[in-house]
C-alpha positions as CSV (number, residue, x, y, z in Angstrom):
1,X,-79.5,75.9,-98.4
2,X,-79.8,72.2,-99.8
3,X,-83.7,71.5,-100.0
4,X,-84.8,68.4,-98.5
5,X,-85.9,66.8,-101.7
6,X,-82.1,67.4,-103.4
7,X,-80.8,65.5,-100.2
8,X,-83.1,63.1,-100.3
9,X,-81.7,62.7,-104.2
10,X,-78.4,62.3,-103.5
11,X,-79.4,60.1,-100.8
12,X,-80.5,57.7,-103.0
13,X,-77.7,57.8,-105.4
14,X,-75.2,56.7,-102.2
15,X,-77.9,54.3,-101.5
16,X,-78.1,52.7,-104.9
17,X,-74.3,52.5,-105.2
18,X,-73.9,50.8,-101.6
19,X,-76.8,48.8,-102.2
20,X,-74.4,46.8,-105.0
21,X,-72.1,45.8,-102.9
22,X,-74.5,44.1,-100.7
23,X,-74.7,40.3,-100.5
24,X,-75.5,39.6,-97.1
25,X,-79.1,39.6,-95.7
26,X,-80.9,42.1,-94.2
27,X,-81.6,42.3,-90.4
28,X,-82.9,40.2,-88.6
29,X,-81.9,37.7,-91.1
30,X,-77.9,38.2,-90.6
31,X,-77.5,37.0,-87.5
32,X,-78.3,34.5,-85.3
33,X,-79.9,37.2,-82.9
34,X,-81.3,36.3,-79.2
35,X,-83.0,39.3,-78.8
36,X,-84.4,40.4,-82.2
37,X,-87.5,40.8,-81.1
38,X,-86.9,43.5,-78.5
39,X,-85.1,45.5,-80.5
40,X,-86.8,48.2,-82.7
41,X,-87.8,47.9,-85.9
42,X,-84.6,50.0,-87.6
43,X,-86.5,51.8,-90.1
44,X,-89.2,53.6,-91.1
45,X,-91.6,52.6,-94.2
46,X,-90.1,56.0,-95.6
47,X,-86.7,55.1,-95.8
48,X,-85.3,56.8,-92.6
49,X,-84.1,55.8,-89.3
50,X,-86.5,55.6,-86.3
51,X,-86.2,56.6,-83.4
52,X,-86.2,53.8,-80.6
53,X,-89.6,53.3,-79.1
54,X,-90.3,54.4,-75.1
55,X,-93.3,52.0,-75.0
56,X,-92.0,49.1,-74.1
57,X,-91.4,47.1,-70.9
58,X,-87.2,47.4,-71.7
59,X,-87.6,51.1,-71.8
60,X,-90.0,51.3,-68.7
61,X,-87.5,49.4,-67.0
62,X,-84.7,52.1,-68.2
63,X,-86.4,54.9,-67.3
64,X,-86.4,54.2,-63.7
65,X,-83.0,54.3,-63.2
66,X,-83.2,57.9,-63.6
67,X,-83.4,60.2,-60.8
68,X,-85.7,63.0,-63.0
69,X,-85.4,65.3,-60.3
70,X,-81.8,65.6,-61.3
71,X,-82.4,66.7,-64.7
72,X,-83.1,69.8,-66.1
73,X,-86.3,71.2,-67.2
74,X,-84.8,72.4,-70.3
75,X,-87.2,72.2,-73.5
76,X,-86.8,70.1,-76.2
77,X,-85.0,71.2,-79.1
78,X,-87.0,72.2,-82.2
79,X,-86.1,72.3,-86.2
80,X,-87.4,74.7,-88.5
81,X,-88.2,74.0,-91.8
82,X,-84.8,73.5,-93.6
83,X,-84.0,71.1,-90.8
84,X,-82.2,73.6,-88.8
85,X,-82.0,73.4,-85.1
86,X,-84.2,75.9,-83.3
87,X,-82.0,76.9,-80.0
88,X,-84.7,76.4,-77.0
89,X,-82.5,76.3,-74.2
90,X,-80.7,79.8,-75.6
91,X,-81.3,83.0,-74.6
92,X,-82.5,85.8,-76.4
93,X,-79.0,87.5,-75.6
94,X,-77.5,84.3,-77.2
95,X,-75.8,83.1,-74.0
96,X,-76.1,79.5,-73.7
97,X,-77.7,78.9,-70.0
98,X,-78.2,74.7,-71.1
99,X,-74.5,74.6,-72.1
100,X,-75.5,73.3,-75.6
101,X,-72.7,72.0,-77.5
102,X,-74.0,72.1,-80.8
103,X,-74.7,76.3,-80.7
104,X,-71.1,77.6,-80.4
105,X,-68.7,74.4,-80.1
106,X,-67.8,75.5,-77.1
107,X,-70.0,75.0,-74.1
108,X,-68.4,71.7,-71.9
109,X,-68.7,70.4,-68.8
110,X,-66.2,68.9,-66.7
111,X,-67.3,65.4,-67.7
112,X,-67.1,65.9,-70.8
113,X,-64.1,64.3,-72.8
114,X,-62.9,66.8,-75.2
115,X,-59.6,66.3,-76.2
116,X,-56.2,63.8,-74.5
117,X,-54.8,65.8,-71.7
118,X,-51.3,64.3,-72.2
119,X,-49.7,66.6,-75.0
120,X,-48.5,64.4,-78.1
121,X,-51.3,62.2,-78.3
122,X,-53.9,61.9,-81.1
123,X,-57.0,60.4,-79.8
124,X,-58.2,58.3,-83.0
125,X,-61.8,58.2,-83.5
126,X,-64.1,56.9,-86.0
127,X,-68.4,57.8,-85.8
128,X,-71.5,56.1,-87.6
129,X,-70.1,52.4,-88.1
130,X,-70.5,49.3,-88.7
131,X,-70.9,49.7,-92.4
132,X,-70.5,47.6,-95.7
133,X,-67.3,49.2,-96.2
134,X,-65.2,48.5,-93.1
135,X,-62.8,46.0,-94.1
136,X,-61.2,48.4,-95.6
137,X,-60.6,50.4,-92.8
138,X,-60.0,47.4,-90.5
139,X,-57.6,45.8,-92.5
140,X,-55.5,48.4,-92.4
141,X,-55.9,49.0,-88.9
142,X,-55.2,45.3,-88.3
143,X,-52.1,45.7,-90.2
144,X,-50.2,48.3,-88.4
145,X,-51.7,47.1,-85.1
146,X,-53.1,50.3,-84.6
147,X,-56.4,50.8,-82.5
148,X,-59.1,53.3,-82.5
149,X,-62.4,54.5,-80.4
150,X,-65.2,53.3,-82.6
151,X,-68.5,55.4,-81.8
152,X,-71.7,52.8,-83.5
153,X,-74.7,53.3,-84.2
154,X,-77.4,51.0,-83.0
155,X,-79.1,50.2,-86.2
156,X,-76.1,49.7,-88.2
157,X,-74.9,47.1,-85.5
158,X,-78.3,46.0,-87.0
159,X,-77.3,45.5,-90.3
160,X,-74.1,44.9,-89.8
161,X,-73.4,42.5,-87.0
162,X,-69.9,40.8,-88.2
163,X,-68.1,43.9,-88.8
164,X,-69.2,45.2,-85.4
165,X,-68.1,42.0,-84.1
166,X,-64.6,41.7,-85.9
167,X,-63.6,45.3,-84.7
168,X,-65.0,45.0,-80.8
169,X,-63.4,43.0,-77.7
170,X,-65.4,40.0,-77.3
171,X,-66.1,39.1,-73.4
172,X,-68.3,36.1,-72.2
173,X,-68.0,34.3,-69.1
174,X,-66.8,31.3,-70.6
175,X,-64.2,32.8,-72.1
176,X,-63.0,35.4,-70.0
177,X,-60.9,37.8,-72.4
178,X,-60.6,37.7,-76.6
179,X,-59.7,40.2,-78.9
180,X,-61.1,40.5,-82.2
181,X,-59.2,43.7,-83.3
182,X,-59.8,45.2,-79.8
183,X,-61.0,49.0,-81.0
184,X,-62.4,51.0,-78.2
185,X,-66.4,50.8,-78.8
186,X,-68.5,53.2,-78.0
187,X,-72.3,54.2,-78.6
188,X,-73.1,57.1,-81.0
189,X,-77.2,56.1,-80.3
190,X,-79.9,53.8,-82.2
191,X,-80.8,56.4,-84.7
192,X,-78.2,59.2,-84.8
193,X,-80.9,61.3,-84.6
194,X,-79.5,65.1,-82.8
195,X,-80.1,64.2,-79.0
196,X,-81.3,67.7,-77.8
197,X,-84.4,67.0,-80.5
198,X,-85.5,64.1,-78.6
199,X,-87.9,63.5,-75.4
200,X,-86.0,62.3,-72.3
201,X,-87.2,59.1,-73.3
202,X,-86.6,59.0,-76.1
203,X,-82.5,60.2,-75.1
204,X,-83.0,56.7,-72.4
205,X,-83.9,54.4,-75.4
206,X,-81.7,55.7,-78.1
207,X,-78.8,54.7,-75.6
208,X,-80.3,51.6,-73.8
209,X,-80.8,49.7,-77.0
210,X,-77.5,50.8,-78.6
211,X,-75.8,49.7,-75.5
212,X,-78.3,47.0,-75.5
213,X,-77.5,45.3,-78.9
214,X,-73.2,45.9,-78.7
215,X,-73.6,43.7,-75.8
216,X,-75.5,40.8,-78.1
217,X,-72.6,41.0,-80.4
218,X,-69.9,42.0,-78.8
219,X,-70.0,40.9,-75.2
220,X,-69.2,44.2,-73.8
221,X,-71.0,47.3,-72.3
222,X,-69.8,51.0,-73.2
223,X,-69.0,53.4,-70.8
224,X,-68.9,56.0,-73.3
225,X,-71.2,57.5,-75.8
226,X,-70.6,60.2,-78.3
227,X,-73.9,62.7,-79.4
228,X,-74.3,62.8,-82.6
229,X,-73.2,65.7,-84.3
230,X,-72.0,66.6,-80.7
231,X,-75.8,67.6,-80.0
232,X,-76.0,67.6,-76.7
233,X,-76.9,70.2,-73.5
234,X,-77.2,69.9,-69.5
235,X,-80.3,67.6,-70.0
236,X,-78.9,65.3,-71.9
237,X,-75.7,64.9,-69.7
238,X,-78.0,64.5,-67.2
239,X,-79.8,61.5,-68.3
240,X,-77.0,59.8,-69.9
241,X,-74.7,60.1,-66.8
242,X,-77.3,58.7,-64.5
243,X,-78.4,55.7,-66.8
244,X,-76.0,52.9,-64.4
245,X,-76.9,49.6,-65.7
246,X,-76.0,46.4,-64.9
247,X,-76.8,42.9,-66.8
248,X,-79.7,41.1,-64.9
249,X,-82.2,38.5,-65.3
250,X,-85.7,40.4,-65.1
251,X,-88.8,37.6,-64.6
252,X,-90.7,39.8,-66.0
253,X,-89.7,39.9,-69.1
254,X,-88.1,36.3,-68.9
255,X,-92.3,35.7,-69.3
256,X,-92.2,37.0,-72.9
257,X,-89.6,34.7,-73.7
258,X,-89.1,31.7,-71.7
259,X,-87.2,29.6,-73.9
260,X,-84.6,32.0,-74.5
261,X,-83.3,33.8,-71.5
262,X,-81.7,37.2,-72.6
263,X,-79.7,39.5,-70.7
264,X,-81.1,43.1,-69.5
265,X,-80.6,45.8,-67.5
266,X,-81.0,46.9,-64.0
267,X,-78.9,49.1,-61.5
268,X,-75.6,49.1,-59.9
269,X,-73.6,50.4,-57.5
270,X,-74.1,54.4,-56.5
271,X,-70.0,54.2,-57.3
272,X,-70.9,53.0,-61.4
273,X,-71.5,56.0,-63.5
274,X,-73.8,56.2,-66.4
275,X,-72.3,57.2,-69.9
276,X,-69.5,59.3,-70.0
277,X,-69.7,61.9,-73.6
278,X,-66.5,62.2,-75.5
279,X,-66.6,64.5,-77.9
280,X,-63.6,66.5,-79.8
281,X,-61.3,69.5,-80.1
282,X,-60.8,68.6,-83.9
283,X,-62.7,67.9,-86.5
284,X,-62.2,66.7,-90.1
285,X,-65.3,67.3,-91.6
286,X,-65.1,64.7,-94.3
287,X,-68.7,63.2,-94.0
288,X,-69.5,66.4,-96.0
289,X,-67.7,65.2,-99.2
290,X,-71.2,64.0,-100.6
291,X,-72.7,67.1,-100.0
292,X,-70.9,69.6,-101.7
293,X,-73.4,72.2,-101.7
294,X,-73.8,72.1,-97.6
295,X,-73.3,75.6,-96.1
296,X,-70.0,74.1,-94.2
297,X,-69.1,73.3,-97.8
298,X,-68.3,69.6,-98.6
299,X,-64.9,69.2,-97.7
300,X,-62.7,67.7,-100.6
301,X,-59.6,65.6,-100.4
302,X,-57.1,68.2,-100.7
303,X,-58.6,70.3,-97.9
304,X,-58.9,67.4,-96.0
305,X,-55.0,66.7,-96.5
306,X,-54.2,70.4,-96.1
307,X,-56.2,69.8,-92.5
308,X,-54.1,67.1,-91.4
309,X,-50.9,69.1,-93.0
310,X,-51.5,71.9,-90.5
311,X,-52.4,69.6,-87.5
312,X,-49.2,67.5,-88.1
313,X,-46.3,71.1,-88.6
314,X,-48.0,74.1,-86.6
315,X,-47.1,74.6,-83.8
316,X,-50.3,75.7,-82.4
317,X,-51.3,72.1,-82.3
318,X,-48.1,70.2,-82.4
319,X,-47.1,72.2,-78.9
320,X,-50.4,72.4,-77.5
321,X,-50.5,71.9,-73.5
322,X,-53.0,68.8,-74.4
323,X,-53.1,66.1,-77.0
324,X,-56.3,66.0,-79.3
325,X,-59.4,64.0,-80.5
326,X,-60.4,63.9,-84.1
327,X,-63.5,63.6,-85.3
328,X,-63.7,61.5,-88.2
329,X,-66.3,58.2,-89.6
330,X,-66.4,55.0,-91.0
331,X,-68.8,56.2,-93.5
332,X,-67.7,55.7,-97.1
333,X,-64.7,55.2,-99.1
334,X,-63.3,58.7,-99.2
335,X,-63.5,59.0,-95.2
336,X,-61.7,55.6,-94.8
337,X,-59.3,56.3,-97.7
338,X,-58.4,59.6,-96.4
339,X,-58.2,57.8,-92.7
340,X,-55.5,55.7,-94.1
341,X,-53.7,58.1,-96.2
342,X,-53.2,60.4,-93.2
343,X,-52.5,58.4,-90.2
344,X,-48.9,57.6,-91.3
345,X,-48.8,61.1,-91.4
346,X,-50.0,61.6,-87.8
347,X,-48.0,58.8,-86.5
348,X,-44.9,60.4,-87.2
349,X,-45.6,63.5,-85.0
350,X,-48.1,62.6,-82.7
351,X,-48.5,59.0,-80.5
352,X,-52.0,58.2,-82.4
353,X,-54.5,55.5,-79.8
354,X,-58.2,55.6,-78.9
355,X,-59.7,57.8,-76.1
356,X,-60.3,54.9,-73.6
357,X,-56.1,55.1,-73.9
358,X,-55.1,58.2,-73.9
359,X,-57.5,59.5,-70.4
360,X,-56.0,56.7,-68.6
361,X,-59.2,54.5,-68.7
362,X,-58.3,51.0,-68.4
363,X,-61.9,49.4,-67.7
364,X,-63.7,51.7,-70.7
365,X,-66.7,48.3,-70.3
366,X,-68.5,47.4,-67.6
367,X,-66.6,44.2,-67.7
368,X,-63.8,43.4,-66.1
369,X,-61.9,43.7,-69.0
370,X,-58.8,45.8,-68.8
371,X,-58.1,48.0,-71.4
372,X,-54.6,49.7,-72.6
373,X,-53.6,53.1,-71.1
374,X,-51.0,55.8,-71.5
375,X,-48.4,55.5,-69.4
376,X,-46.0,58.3,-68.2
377,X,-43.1,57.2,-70.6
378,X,-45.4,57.7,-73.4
379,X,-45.9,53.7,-74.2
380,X,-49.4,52.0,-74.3
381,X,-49.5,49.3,-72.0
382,X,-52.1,47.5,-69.5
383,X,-52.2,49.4,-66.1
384,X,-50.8,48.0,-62.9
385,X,-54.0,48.6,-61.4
386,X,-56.5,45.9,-61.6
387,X,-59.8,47.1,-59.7
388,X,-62.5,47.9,-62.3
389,X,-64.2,49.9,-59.9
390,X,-61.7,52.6,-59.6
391,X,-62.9,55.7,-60.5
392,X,-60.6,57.9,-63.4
393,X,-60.9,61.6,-64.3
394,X,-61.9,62.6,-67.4
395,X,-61.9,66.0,-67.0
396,X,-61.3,68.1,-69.6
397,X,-59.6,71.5,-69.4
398,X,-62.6,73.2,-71.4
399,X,-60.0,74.4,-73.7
400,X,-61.0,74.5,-77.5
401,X,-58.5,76.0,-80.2
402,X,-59.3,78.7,-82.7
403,X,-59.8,78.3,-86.7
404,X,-56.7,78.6,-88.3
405,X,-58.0,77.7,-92.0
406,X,-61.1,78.7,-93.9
407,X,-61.1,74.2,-94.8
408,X,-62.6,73.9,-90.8
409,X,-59.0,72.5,-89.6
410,X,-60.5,73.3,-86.3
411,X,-63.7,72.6,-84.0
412,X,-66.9,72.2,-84.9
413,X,-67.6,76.2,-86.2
414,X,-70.3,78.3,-84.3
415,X,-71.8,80.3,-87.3
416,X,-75.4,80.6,-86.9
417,X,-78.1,81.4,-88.7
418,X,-80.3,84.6,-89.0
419,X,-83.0,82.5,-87.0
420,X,-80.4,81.5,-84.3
421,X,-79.8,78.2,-85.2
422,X,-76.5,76.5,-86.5
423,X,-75.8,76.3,-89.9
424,X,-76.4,72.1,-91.4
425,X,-79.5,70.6,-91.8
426,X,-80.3,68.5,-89.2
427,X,-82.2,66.2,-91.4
428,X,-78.8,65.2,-93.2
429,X,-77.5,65.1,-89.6
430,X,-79.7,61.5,-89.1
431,X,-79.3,60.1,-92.4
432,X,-75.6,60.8,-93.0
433,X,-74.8,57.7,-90.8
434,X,-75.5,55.3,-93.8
435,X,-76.2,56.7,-97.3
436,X,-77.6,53.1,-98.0
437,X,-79.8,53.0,-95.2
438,X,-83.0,54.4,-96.8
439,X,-82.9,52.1,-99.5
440,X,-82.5,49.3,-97.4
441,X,-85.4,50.4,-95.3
442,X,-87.4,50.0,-98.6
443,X,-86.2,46.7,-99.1
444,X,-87.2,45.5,-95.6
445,X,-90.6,46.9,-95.9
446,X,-90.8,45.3,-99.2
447,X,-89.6,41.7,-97.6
């Protein structure tokens, strides 16, 4: 097992070299921002990510669309002292009564998104951006007109607020419908911090604020959230599918900032749904090429190609009864360069969109902004159905496929620990999201 202090070295290397290619200014300098003083402070004066606040008025607000009644009592999730998550919510016959996701990869609900239902389809997903990187990825996106779901993370919206903005689908009243690139967006959290570790709070705020600050800079609000890691048990489905939201002028808090009206959150509808999870039947594991050493093992390129080889000729997942969702990020340049190298590949054998597309859900904002779907010839096209009320399934069939390769060319794996817990340090789990954020957290406190 990694120590903390070796992580926190190698940390700082991906830091230091990100840090180079850094011009811009920090947050809340690189952007003209309406609401930067409501949103947390991003980091901590020791380099990582904080967690979003629950004392505020916006939170106070948020918390009381919650029926708590509805949410189960299930205890918080603990680490131990490699970072390891402690299993509260599982029994001492390792059954997994909260249906955590994280402890065997398995456990789903009905609402959660798990993989396309239409066989021949590659749900295209990409976690933990913006970053400093993603032109790289865009561009090439952009040039074969190819779309993707884009999970973000609050604080790197933060630092990042034109890339978020290229990628997104702009909306404003004034101008009723714009595309940037037009990726599916989605929220990943504030913090990427594992959600079954956090208060229920704590679970309302990480989500609130993400959603919060996509709508500053990209107009829209996500139906959709991804937990990081996939952390995530009957409590947190809970919460998050109960958090409806609507954009409304609150007084109240018009009276901290008079001059500037902003644009908050209140309650809709009983027939508006909170969050919706997606999370994946595949998974790349190509955030672990920095850490080598992990117990996963870092995956290198060739495994990585010899992944997508064996999801692309066997027939196990070429003839599935279902399509798939990938799990891969926006982190570095290996993940985006092994994103590009390999979705020719996919395109040839699979028809590659994002989720919103692929589970038939044409309104994946609040908005009334209508988004591509599946249609039964196989083609991508708006649907014929123009009510952004109407309710689509996103039932999954629960199904999860077996490992096949010793490289993790499958779901996330369910090896635990002798304590219980999965394998993977959960410290590296919130700071994989940006190598460079810790050093940018110095530079802010610094400034």
């Amino acid at each position: 097992m990694r120590s903390t202090l070796q992580i926190l070295a190698l940390l700082g290397l991906a830091a230091t070299t990100a840090m180079a290619q850094v011009s811009a200014p920090f947050y809340p300098d690189n952007w003209n921002w309406t609401n930067a003083t409501l949103y947390p402070f991003t980091f901590l004066s020791t380099g990582g990510a904080a967690i979003a606040p629950t004392n505020t008025t916006l939170v106070e607000g948020w918390i009381n669309l919650v029926n708590w009644s509805a949410v189960p009592d299930w205890p918080v999730n603990t680490q131990d002292a490699n970072g390891d998550l402690v299993f509260t919510g599982v029994n001492n016959n390792a059954t997994n009564p909260s249906c955590n996701w994280s402890y065997d990869g398995f456990c789903n609900r009905t609402t959660d998104v798990m993989e396309c239902p239409t066989p021949g389809v590659w749900g295209l997903t990409f976690d933990d951006g913006p970053t400093v990187n993603d032109s790289l990825l865009y561009d090439y996106l952009d040039s074969i007109n190819q779309k993707a779901s884009l999970f973000y993370i609050g604080i790197e919206v933060a630092q990042y607020p034109a890339a978020a903005k290229r990628a997104c689908q702009e909306f404003s009243e004034s101008n009723r419908f714009k595309i940037n690139s037009g990726h599916h967006i989605s929220i990943h959290t504030w913090s990427h911090h594992m959600m079954t570790t956090l208060t229920n709070y704590e679970v309302v705020a990480e989500l609130k604020y993400t959603e919060m600050i996509i709508k500053e800079v990209c107009g829209i609000t996500p139906k959709y959230f991804r937990p990081p890691l996939g952390d995530m048990d009957d409590r947190v489905r809970a919460i998050a599918m109960q958090l409806v939201r609507n954009h409304d002028q609150m007084t109240s808090i018009f009276k901290l900032r008079p001059q500037k009206p902003i644009i908050i959150y209140s309650h809709l509808p009983p027939y508006i749904q909170g969050y919706t999870p997606i999370i994946w039947d595949l998974d790349t594991n190509d955030w672990t090429n920095d850490w080598p050493t992990l117990p996963e093992t870092g995956v290198t390129a060739t495994q990585e190609d010899a992944n997508f080889t064996i999801w692309t000729t066997e027939s196990t997942y070429v003839n599935a009864s279902h399509g798939h969702i990938c799990l891969q990020h926006e982190l570095n340049n290996f993940t985006m360069s092994e994103a590009i190298k390999n979705i020719p590949i996919l395109k040839k054998v699979y028809n590659v969109m994002p989720v919103a597309s692929c589970i038939g859900q044409s309104y994946p904002y609040l908005e009334d902004i209508q988004y591509p779907i599946l249609q039964p010839n196989g083609s991508v096209a708006l649907s014929a159905n123009t009510s952004s009320s109407t309710s689509i399934s996103t039932t999954s069939t629960g199904t999860i496929l077996s490992g096949v390769s010793s490289t993790s060319a499958t779901a996330k794996p369910s090896s635990l620990s002798s304590t219980g817990s999965r394998a993977g340090p959960s410290f590296l789990a919130s700071a994989v999201f940006g190598g460079m954020s810790a050093l940018v957290a110095l530079m802010v406190t610094v400034a």
